[in-house]
N, C-alpha and C positions, 0 to 999 in steps of 0.2 A: 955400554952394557954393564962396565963394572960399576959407574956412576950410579945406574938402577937399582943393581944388588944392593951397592952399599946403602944408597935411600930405603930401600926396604927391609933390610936386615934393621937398619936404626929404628924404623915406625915397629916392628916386631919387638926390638929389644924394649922399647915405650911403651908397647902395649902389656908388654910380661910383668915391666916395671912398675905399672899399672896397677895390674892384677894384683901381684905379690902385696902393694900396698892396699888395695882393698879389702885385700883377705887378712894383711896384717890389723886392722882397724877393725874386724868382728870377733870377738874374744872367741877362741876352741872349747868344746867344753872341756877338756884338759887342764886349761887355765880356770875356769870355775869350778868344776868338780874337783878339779885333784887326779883324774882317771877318765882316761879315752871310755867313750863310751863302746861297751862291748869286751873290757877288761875284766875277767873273772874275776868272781866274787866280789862284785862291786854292781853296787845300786843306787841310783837317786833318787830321792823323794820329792815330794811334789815343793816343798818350801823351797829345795835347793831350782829347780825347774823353773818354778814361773819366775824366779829373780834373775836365773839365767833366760828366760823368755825376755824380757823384760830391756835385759843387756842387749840381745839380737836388734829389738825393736829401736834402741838408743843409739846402735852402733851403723846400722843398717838401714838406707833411703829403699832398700825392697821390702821391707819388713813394717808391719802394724799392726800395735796389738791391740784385741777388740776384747774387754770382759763380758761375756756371754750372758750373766749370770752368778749367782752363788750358788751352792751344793748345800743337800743336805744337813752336814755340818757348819756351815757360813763359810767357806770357803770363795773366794773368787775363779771363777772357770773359766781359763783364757783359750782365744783362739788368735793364733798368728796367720794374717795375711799376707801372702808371698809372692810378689809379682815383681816386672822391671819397675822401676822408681816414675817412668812414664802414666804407667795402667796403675798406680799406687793413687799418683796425681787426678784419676777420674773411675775411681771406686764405684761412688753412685751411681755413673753413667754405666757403667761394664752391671753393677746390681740390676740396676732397669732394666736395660734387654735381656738380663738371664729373667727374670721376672715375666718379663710380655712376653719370651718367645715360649717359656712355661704354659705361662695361660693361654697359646695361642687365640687371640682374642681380636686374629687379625686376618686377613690374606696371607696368600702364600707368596705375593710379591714386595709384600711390606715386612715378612717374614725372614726372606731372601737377604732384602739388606740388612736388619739388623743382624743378622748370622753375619754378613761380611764386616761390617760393624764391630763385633760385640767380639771379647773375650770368651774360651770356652774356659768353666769353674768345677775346678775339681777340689773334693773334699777329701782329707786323707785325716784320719783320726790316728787312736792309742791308748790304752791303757783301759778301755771298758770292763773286762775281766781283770781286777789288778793283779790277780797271783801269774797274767801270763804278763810274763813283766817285758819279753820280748818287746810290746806293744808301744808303750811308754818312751824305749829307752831309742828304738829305731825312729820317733816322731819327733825326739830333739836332735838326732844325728841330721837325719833330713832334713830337718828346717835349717842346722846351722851349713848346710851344704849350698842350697839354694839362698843362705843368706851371703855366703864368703865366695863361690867360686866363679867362674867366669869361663869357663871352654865352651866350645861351640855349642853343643846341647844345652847345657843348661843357660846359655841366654835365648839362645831361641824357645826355650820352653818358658821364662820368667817373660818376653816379649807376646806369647800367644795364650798365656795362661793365667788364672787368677786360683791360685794355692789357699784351699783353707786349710790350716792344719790346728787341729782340734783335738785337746784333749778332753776326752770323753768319761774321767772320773777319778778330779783329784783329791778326794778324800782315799780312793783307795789305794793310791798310791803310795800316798803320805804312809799308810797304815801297814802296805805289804814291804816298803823298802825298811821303813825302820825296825821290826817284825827280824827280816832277813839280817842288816844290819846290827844289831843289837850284839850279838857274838863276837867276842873279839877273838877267837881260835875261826879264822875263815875256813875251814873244813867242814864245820856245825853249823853254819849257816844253810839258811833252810827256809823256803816260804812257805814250807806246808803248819799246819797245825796252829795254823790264826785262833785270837779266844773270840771276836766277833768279824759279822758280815764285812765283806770288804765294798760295800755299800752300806748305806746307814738300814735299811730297812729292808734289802729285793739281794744283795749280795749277786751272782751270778745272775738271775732274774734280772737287771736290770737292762740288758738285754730280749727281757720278753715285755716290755713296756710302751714300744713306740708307736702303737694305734692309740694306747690309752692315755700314755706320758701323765702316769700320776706322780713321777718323782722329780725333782727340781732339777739335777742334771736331764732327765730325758726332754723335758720341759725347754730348757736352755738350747738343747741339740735342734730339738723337732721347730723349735724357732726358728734357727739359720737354717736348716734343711727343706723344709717347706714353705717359710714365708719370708723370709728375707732374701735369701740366695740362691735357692734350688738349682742345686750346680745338676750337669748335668753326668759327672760320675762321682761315685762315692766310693771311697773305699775305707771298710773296717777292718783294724788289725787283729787276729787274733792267736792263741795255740790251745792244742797242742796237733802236730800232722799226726797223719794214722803212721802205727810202727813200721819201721823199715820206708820209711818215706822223709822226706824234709818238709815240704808243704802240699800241702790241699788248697786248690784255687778254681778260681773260672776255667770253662763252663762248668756248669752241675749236675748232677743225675736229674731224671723225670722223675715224679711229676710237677709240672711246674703249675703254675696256677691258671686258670682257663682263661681270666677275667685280661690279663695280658694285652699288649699290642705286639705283633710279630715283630715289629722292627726292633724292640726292646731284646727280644731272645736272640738274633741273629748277632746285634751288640754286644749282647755277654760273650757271644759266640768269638767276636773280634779283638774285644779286649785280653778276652782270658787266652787268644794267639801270641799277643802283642808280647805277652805276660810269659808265657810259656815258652815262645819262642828268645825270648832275652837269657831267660837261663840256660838253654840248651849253647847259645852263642857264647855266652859269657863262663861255657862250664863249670855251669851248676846244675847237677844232678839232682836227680830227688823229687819234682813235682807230677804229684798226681789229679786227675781230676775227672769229670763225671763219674762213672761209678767206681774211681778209685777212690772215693772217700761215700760220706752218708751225708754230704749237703744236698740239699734240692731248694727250690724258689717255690714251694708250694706255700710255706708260710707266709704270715703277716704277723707283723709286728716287731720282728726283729729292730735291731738298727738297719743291717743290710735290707732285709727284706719289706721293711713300710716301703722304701724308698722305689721299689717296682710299681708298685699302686701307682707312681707320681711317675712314673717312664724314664726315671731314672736309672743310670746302668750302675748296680749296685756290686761291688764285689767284695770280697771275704777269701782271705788267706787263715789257714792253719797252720802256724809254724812249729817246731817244737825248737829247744833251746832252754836254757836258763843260764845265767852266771856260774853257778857250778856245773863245772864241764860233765858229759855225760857221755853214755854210748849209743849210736845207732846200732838195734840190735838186727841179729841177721833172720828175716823174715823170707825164708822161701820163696814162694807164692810172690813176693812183690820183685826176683828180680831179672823175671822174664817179662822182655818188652813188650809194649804193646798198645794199642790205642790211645788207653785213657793215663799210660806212665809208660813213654819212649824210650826215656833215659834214667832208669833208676842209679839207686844209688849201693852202693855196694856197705857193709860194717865197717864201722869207721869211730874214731875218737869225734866229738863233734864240740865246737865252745861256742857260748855268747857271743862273740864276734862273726862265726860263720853266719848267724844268726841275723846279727844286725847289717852285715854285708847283704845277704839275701833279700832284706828285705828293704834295703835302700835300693838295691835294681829292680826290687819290683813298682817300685814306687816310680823310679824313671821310666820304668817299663810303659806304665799309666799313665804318666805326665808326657811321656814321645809321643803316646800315640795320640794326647788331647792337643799339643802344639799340631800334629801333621794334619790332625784332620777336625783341627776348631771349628771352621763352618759349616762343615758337616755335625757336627754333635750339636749343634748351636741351632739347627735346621732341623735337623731329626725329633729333638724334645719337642719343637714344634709343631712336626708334621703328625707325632703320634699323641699331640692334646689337641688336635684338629680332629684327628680323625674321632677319638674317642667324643668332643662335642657333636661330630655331623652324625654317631651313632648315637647318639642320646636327643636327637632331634627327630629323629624317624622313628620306624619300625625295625626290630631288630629282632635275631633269634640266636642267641648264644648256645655253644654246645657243650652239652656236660656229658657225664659216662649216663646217667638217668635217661637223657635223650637220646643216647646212641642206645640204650637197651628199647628205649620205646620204638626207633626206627626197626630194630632187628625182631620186636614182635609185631611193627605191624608189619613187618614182612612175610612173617610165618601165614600171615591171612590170605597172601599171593605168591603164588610158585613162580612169580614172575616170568619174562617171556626168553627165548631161545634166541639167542645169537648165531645167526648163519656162520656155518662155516669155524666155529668154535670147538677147538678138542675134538677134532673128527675121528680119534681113533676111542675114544670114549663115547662119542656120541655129540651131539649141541649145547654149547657151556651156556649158563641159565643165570640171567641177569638178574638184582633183585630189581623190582618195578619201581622207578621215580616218586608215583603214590603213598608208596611206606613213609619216605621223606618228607612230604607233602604234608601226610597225617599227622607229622609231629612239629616240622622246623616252617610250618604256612599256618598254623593253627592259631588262632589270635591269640589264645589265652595262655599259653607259651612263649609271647612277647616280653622283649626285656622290660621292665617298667621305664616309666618318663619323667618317673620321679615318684616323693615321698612325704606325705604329711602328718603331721608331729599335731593334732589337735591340742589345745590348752585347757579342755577338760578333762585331758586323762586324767587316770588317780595319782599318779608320782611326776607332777609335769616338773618341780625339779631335779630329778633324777633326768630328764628327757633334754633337761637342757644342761646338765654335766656331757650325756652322750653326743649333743649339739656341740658345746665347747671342744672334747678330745676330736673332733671333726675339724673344726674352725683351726685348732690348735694345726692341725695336719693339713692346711690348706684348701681346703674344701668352701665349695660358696654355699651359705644358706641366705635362707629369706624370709622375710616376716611379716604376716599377712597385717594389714593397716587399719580393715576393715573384715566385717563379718564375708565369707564368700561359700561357694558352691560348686564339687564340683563331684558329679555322676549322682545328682540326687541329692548328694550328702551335704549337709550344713557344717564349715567350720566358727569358730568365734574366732574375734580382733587378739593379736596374741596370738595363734598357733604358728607355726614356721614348716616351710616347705622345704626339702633337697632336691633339685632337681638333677636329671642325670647328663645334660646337653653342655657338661663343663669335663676342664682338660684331665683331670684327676678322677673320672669316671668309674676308674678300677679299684680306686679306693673307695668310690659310694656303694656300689654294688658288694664291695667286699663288706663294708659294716651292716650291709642291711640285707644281703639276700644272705640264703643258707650256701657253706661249702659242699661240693658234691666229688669226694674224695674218691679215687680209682681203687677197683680191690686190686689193693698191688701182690702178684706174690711171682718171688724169682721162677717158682713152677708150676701146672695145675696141683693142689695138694697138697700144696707145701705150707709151709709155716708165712704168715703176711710178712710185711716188712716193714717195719716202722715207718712212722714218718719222721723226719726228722726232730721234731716238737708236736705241736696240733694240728689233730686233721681240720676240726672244724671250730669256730671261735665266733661265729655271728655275734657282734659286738650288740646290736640291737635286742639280740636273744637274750643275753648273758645280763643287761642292765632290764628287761623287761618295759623296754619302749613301746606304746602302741602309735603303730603309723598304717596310714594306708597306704598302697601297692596303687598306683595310678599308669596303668597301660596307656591313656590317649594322653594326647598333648593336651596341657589344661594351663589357665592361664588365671588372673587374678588381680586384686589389691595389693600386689606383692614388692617390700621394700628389698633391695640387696642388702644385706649386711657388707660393711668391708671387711676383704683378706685381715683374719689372723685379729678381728677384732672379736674378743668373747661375749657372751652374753648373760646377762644378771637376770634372774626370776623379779619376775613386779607383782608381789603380794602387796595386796592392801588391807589393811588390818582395820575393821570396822568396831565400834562402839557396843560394848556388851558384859553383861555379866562374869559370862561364861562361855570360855571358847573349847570348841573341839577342836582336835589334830587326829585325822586321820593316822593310823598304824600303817594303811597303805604305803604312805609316802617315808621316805626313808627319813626326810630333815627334819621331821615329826621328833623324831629319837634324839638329834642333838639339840633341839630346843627343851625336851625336857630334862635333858642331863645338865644343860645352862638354868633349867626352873629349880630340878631338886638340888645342885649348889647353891643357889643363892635364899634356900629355905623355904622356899613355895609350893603349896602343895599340890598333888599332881594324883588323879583319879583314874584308874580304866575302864573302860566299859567290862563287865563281864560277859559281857555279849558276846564281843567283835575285837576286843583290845585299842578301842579310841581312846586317843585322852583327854581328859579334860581338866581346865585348870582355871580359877578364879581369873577375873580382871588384876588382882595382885601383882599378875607375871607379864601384863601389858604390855611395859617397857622393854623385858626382853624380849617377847616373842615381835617386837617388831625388828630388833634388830635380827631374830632368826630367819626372817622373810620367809616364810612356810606360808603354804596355801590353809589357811582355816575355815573356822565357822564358827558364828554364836548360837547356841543350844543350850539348851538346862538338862545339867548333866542326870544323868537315868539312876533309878533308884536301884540298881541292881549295878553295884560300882566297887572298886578294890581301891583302895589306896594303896601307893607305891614308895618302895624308897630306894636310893642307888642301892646295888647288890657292891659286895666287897670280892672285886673280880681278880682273879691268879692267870696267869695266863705263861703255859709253860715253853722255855727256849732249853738250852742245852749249849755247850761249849763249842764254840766256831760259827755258834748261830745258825738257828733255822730259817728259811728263805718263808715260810709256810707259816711261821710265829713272827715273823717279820712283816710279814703283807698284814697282819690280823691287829699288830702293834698299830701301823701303821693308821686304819682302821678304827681303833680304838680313839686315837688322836686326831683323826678326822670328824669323827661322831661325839667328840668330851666326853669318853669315857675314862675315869680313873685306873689303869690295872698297873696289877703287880707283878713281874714279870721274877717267875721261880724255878729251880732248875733241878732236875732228880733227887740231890741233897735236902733240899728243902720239904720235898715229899717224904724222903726217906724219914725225917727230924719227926714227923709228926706231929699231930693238935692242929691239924688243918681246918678243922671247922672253926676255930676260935679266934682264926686273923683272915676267912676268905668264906663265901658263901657258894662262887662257883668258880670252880675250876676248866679252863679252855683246854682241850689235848688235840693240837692239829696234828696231821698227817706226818707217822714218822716218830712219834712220842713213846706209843706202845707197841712193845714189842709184840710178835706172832706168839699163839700159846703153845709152849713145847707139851710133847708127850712124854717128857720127864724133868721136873721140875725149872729151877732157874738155869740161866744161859750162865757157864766159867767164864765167857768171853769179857776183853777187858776193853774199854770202849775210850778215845782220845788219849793224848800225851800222858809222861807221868807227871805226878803232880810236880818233883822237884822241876822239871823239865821246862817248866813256864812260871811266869811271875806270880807272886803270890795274890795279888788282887783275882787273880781268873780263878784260883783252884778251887774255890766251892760252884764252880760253872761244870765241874768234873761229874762221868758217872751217866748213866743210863738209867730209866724204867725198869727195874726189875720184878719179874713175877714172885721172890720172895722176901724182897725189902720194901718195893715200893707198891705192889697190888694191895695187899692188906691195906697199907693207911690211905688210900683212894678208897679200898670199901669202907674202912672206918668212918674216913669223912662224908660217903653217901650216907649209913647208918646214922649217922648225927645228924643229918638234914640238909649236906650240902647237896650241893650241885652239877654237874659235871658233863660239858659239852664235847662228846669226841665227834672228829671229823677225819674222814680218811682212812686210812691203815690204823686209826686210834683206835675205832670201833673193836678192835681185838678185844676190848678191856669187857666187851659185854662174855666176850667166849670165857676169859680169867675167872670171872662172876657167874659161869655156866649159867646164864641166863637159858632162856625157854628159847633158843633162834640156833639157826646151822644157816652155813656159807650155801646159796643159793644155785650160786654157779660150777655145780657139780653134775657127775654122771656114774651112774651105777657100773662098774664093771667087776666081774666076777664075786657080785656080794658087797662088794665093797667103794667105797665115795671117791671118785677122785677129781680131780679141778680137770674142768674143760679145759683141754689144748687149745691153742690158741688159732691151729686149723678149723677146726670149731666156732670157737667165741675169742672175738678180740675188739675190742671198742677203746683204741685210742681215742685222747683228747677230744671230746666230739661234743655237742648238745644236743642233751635228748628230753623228748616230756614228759613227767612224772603227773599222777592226780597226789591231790591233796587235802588231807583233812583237816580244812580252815575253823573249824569249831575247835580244836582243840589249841590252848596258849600259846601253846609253843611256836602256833603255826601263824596267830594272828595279821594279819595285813595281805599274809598273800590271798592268791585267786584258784580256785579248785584244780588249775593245769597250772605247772608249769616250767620252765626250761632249766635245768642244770647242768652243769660242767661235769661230764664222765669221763674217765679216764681210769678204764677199766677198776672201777671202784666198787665197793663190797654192796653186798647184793643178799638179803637175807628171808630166809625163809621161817616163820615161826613155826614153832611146835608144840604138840600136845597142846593142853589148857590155855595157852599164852594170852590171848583176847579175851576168851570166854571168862579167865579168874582175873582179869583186870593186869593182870603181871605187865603186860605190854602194850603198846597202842602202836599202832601203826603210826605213820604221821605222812610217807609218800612211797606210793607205788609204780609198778610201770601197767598202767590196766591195756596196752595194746601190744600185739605183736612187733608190730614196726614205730616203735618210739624215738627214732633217729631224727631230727629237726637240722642237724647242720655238723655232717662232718663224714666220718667212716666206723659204720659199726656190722661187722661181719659176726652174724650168727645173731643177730639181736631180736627172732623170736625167741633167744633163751631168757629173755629176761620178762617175758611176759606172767604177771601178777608176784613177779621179786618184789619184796617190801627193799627201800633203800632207804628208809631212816623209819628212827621209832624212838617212843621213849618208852622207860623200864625203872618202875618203880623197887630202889634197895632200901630195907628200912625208910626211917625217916626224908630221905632224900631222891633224887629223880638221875637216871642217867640218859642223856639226848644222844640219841647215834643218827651222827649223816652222814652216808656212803660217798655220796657227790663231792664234790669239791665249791663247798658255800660259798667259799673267801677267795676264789683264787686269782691272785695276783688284784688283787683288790677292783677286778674288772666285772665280776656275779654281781652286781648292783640289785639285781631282782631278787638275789637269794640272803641279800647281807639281813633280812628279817630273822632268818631262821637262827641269826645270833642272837640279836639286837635283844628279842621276845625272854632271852634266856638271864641277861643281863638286871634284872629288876627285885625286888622282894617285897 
C-alpha cells in the first residue's frame, strides 16, 4: 500500500513538474508587456499583441497562427488556433467536417459520424469596438491561458475543441491604446475623445457590416466564419453592461427573427445557462439577460448576429470595465432578483481586472460546454442545415405577424364552431375554424419561394453581381445559368444566376431577398414602441435595387454550381465603335467616367435621361471598367461634363455617416476633400469646391433663438495639435451664412439626413411633414403615433429631373424615421422647389416596421431648392447608408459632375 502511494505521489510530482515547465516555456504577458493584463491604467496595442501573438505561436505546439488578412490600414489580422498539439497536427481534417456537417450535404448517418469524428470549433473574438478595450485585452489573457496551463478542464477542453481566437480590429486598437497611453500622469488617461474612427471608415459601424462585409477586416472575418471554418459557436466580446449590472449575455429578449431554426434558439437558451450558471457558481454577481438588457437576435448583420442565418449559436456579452477603475453605480430597480438577473450585484469599487476575470470564465463557461457536448453541437449545425434544405425542397408556409393578422381576419368571416362542454358557466367556448388557417398558411401563393433569378438583362447587372458576391462572401451557393433557359413562361439569357433556397444557409437567403415583417412591439397597448435594437428591416436586395424573380415551384435548368466563397467577375465585352454609351442606370457607369475625365477624355450626358457617352478615345479604359455598354451616336441634345471639385464634411472623432460616403467616394474614383466646420467657417468656399456633401448629423436643428453657447469636443490645448482645426460644429451664426454664400455663388450642396435642417436655416418654402395640429399649434407626432425605425420603404420618383437620372419612377430607401417635408405656399408653382421623391401611398412599408405610416402619404422626402446662383439637394432617407443603398448611391453620384 505505501509502495503504491509512494508510486503515485512520484508520477503526480512528474506531472506538476511537467506542467510548471510547460508553463515556464510560454512567456506571461507580464514578461512581454511589462504589466499583467487587467493592471490599471495600462493598455496594449496591437504592435505590442500580435509580436506577443506570435511568441505564444513559437513557444507553444497548441498554438498557430494564421494571418487572416490585412486591415484597412495594411495592417496584418491574426487569428490564433488553439487546440491539444494532437487536433493542431489535423487542422484540415477537423476544417472538413466542420465544413460538411455545415453544408449538411449528407445523411444523417454519415452526419452521425463525422460528429463522432470531428472537433467541435468555437470562435472567440476581441476588440471589434476598440474603445471597449475590455475586449482586446481579455482575448490575449485567454489565449495565453489555454496556451500555458494544463488542469483538468482546460485539457479536456484543448483535447475536444478547436479555439479560434480572433482579433476582430487591429487598427483600432493600435489607435485607442496609444490614445489612452500617451499621458504620462496615469489619472488623465482617458479613451474617450479620439480625433478619428477607430476603424478607418465605419468606426463603431463596423459591426453593422457582416451581410455586406464591404470593409477588409469584415471581409477577413466573414472568410473564417462562413467559408473556411464555420464553427459552430461564436462568441463576440463587447461593453458596456446596462448600469447597476456587470454583463448582459445569452439568452435575449424577443423578437427574434422568424426565419430561424428552433434548435438554434433553444441553443442560445443552453449556452447562455452554461454562461450564467458559471458566475453564479464562481460568485460573480451581476449578469443580466433577456429583458435585462435591449439585445434581441432580430437583426442581421451584426458580427453576432449574420452568424444565426448560418445556425450558428452566436453570442455577445456586454461588459462594463475599463483600466481606470470606476464605480458600479447604485441602480434600484436592478437589485431585486429575478428571472432575467437572479444574482445582482450590489455598488461596489469595480477595476480592469474584475473585468478580465469575468470574462475569462465566460469564455471557459463556452469552451466546457463545447468540449461536453462536441457531438452534439457538431450534429446539431447539421441537423438544422438539413432541415432548412428539405424546406427549401418542398412547399413550405412560414409565419410572420402579416399572416397571423390575415389568419385572425379570415377569421372574423367565421364565428367558428362551439366546443361542447367549454366554459359551462359562461356558456360553449367558440373555437376559431381550421379554414381561417387554411385561407392563409395552404394558400399557394403564400408559399415560401424555391428560389431566385438575377436575370443578365437587368439595367445594373453589375451592381447584381456585388449583391451575388456579399452572398458568395457569406457562404451561400449560387449558380449560373450556361445556357439560355425558361422558367414559368419567362425567358432567362446565358449569364444570369440563380439562388436557390434547398441549401443549409436558407435563412440567410430568404433574409437578403424577402422583406422583414417586424412585430409592433409595444411593452403596453398605447404605449410608446420599443425599439429595435438597430434595424427593423434591411432587405439587402431592396436596398442595392436587384431585380430577381420570386420562383414558388421547383424549376430546374442549365445551371452551373459556382463553388463555396468563389466570387464572381461581371463579363462585359466591349464591342468596336465610335461611340459608346453607359447607362446612368448602372452605378459602374459613374467610375468609369471618373477614370475618363482623369485621364482627359471627354465625356457627354444625355440631356435626356443622363447617359454618357464617350469617344472611342477612352477605349482602353472602359475596358478595363468592364461596364455593360453600347455603341450609339451620341444625341444632339448633350452636356458636356467635367469632375465637380467635391467637399465632403467630417468633424472631430469622425462621422460614421462621412465615413461610409468617404468610403464610397474611393470606391467610385471620386476626388473629394474632406473639411471640417473651421473650414466652413474660413470662407470663399466657392473658390476651392463646387459642391459640398452634408451627411446626417452635420447641421444642427434651427433654434428659435439664434446660435447654440454649446461647446462641442475636447479643448483645443487638450489634444495634439495636428487634430485642432478638426475642432467646432455647424453653427447657425458662423457657419449658415458662408453655406448660403457658397449656394449664392453657384455652388452646390448635398444634405442628407438631419442635414436637411439647412433648408429650414435658409427658410426655404417647406415645414416638417410629420406633424399634428394641437390646440393651434404643430407639434411632432409622438412616436405612439408614428415611428418607422430602420425599415425600407417605396417612394415615386421624378426621373426627368438630373438630379434624379438613372433611377426608376419607384423606388426603395432606407427610413429611419427621416425628415419628411411638406412644401408651401408658391414653392412648385414659382419654380423655388422641385420635388424629387414622394411617398404617393398610404402603406409604403416594403421591408421592416413602420407604425402609423399612412402619415407619410404625399410627404415630399427629398427636393431640390434653387438659392441664388446655386442648387440645395435635400434627402430625408438615408442614400449612403453603410455604403449597402446600392440603388440609391445615384442620388449622389448625378450631384457630383459640372
Amino acid at each position: 500500500m505505501i509502495k503504491k502511494y509512494c508510486k503515485n505521489l512520484c508520477l503526480a510530482l512528474l506531472l506538476a513538474g511537467t506542467c510548471n515547465v510547460y508553463a515556464q516555456q510560454v512567456p506571461s504577458p507580464k514578461s512581454h508587456f511589462g504589466f499583467d493584463i487587467g493592471d490599471n491604467y495600462q493598455l496594449a496595442n496591437y504592435t505590442q499583441t500580435q509580436a506577443y501573438f506570435k511568441k505564444l505561436a513559437a513557444s507553444s505546439d497548441r498554438v498557430k497562427l494564421v494571418d487572416i488578412g490585412k486591415t484597412e490600414e495594411g495592417r496584418a489580422q491574426y487569428m490564433l488556433i488553439v487546440s491539444s498539439p494532437e487536433n493542431i497536427k489535423k487542422l484540415d481534417r477537423y476544417k472538413e467536417i466542420s465544413q460538411q456537417l455545415a453544408h449538411a450535404e449528407m445523411t444523417a448517418e454519415q452526419a452521425k459520424a463525422l460528429a463522432e469524428e470531428g472537433k467541435a470549433v468555437v470562435w472567440i473574438d476581441g476588440g471589434l469596438h476598440a474603445t471597449e478595450v475590455v475586449g482586446a485585452h481579455q482575448l490575449i489573457q485567454t489565449a495565453y491561458e489555454f496556451a500555458s496551463k494544463s488542469d483538468p478542464e482546460t485539457l479536456k477542453i484543448l483535447d475536444n475543441v478547436i479555439i479560434l481566437f480572433t482579433h476582430a480590429n487591429p487598427d483600432g486598437q493600435e489607435l485607442v491604446s496609444n490614445w489612452y497611453m500617451r499621458e504620462k500622469d496615469e489619472k488623465k488617461r482617458t479613451t474617450s475623445a479620439l480625433p478619428v474612427l477607430y476603424e478607418k471608415y465605419a468606426g463603431h459601424d463596423n459591426n453593422r457590416d457582416f451581410f455586406m462585409l464591404n470593409l477588409k477586416e469584415t471581409q477577413n472575418i466573414g472568410k473564417q466564419l462562413f467559408v473556411e471554418w464555420l464553427p459552430q459557436i461564436m462568441y463576440n466580446h463587447h461593453q458596456t453592461g446596462p448600469a447597476g449590472t456587470v454583463v448582459a449575455g445569452p439568452p435575449y429578449r424577443d423578437p427574434f427573427n422568424y426565419v430561424f431554426d428552433a434548435t438554434l434558439l433553444t441553443s442560445l437558451d443552453a449556452v447562455g445557462a452554461a454562461m450564467h450558471n458559471r458566475m453564479n457558481v464562481e460568485n460573480k454577481p451581476g449578469y443580466t439577460q433577456r429583458g435585462g438588457s435591449v439585445y434581441s437576435t432580430w437583426y442581421n448583420g451584426g458580427l453576432r448576429t449574420t452568424t444565426y442565418f448560418h445556425n450558428m449559436i452566436g453570442l455577445l456579452t456586454e461588459i462594463i470595465g475599463s483600466p481606470t477603475p470606476s464605480e458600479i453605480p447604485l441602480v434600484p430597480s436592478r437589485l431585486l432578483p429575478n428571472g432575467d438577473s437572479p444574482n445582482p450585484i450590489t455598488p461596489r469599487k469595480w477595476y480592469f481586472k474584475n473585468s478580465i476575470d469575468y470574462s475569462v470564465s465566460l469564455n471557459y463557461a463556452v469552451l466546457n460546454y463545447a468540449q461536453r457536448y462536441h457531438d452534439e453541437l457538431l450534429f446539431n449545425i447539421y441537423q438544422m442545415g438539413r432541415n432548412s434544405i428539405d424546406r427549401g425542397k418542398k412547399d413550405n408556409w412560414s409565419f410572420s405577424p402579416k399572416k397571423i393578422e390575415a389568419i385572425n381576419n379570415a377569421a372574423k368571416q367565421d364565428r367558428g364552431v362551439a366546443i361542447p362542454g367549454g366554459d359551462a358557466d359562461f356558456g360553449p367556448r367558440r373555437q376559431i375554424s381550421i379554414k381561417a388557417f387554411d385561407t392563409v398558411m395552404k394558400a399557394p401563393e403564400n408559399r415560401d419561394p424555391r428560389g431566385y433569378i438575377l436575370s443578365a438583362d437587368q439595367p445594373d447587372f453589375n451592381s447584381a453581381i456585388k449583391f451575388l458576391n456579399a452572398l458568395i462572401r457569406t457562404g451561400i451557393v449560387v449558380q449560373k445559368a450556361t445556357a439560355p433557359f425558361s422558367v414559368n413562361g419567362k425567358n432567362y439569357p446565358t449569364g444570369s444566376y440563380i439562388v436557390k433556397t434547398d441549401q443549409a444557409f436558407r435563412p440567410h437567403v430568404l433574409d437578403m431577398f424577402e422583406p422583414q415583417d417586424h412585430p409592433n412591439d409595444f411593452k403596453y397597448e398605447g404605449g410608446a414602441p420599443i425599439p429595435p435594437y438597430d434595424a427593423a428591416g434591411w432587405t439587402l436586395a431592396y436596398l442595392m435595387d436587384v431585380k430577381f424573380d420570386r420562383i414558388l415551384d421547383d424549376f430546374s435548368g442549365p445551371f452551373e454550381r459556382n463553388p463555396y466563397g468563389k466570387l464572381l467577375n461581371p463579363e462585359n465585352k466591349l464591342t468596336s465603335g465610335s461611340t459608346y454609351v453607359l447607362s446612368a442606370a448602372q452605378n459602374d457607369s459613374y467610375t468609369a467616367v471618373n477614370d475618363l475625365l482623369e485621364n482627359k477624355i471627354e465625356v457627354y450626358r444625355s440631356a435626356d435621361n443622363g447617359n454618357f457617352y464617350v469617344s472611342s478615345a477612352g477605349k482602353s479604359i472602359l475596358e478595363k471598367a468592364n461596364v455593360k455598354l453600347k455603341t450609339a451616336t451620341a444625341p444632339k441634345n448633350k452636356i458636356k461634363i467635367s469632375a465637380g471639385r467635391i467637399a465632403l464634411w467630417d468633424t472631430y472623432g469622425g462621422s460614421m455617416a462621412s465615413g461610409w460616403v468617404r468610403w464610397m467616394m474611393e470606391q467610385y474614383h471620386y476626388n473629394a476633400t474632406i473639411i471640417y466646420p473651421q473650414d466652413i467657417d474660413a470662407g470663399n468656399l466657392k473658390s476651392k469646391f463646387d459642391v459640398i456633401i452634408l451627411v446626417g448629423g452635420a447641421v444642427p436643428a434651427l433654434q428659435s433663438t439664434g446660435g447654440s453657447g454649446r461647446t462641442f469636443g475636447p479643448k483645443a490645448e487638450d489634444i495634439p495639435a495636428e487634430y485642432r482645426n478638426r475642432l467646432g460644429r455647424i453653427t447657425a451664426d458662423k457657419s449658415i451664412p458662408q453655406l448660403k454664400k457658397f449656394l449664392e455663388d453657384g455652388g452646390n450642396i448635398v444634405t442628407i439626413g438631419s442635414s436637411t435642417n439647412l433648408a429650414y436655416h435658409l427658410n426655404l418654402p417647406v415645414r416638417n411633414a410629420m406633424v399634428e395640429i394641437i390646440k393651434g399649434e404643430e407639434k411632432k407626432l409622438p412616436s405612439e403615433k408614428f415611428y418607422v425605425p430602420g425599415s425600407v420603404l417605396n417612394v415615386e420618383v421624378d426621373t426627368k429631373l438630373p438630379a434624379a437620372w438613372g433611377m426608376e419612377k419607384e423606388a426603395g430607401v432606407y427610413f429611419d424615421n427621416s425628415p419628411v417635408f411638406r412644401l408651401t405656399g408658391d414653392a412648385i408653382a414659382s419654380g423655388k422647389v422641385k420635388p424629387l421623391m414622394w411617398f404617393g401611398s398610404a402603406t409604403p412599408l416594403r421591408s421592416g416596421w413602420a407604425w402609423g405610416q399612412a402619415y407619410l402619404q404625399d410627404g415630399v422626402t427629398a427636393f431640390e431648392a434653387r438659392v441664388g446662383k446655386g442648387k440645395l439637394l435635400a434627402f430625408g432617407p438615408e442614400i449612403a447608408f453603410r455604403a449597402q443603398t446600392h440603388g440609391t448611391f445615384k442620388l449622389i453620384f448625378n450631384q457630383l459632375y459640372k
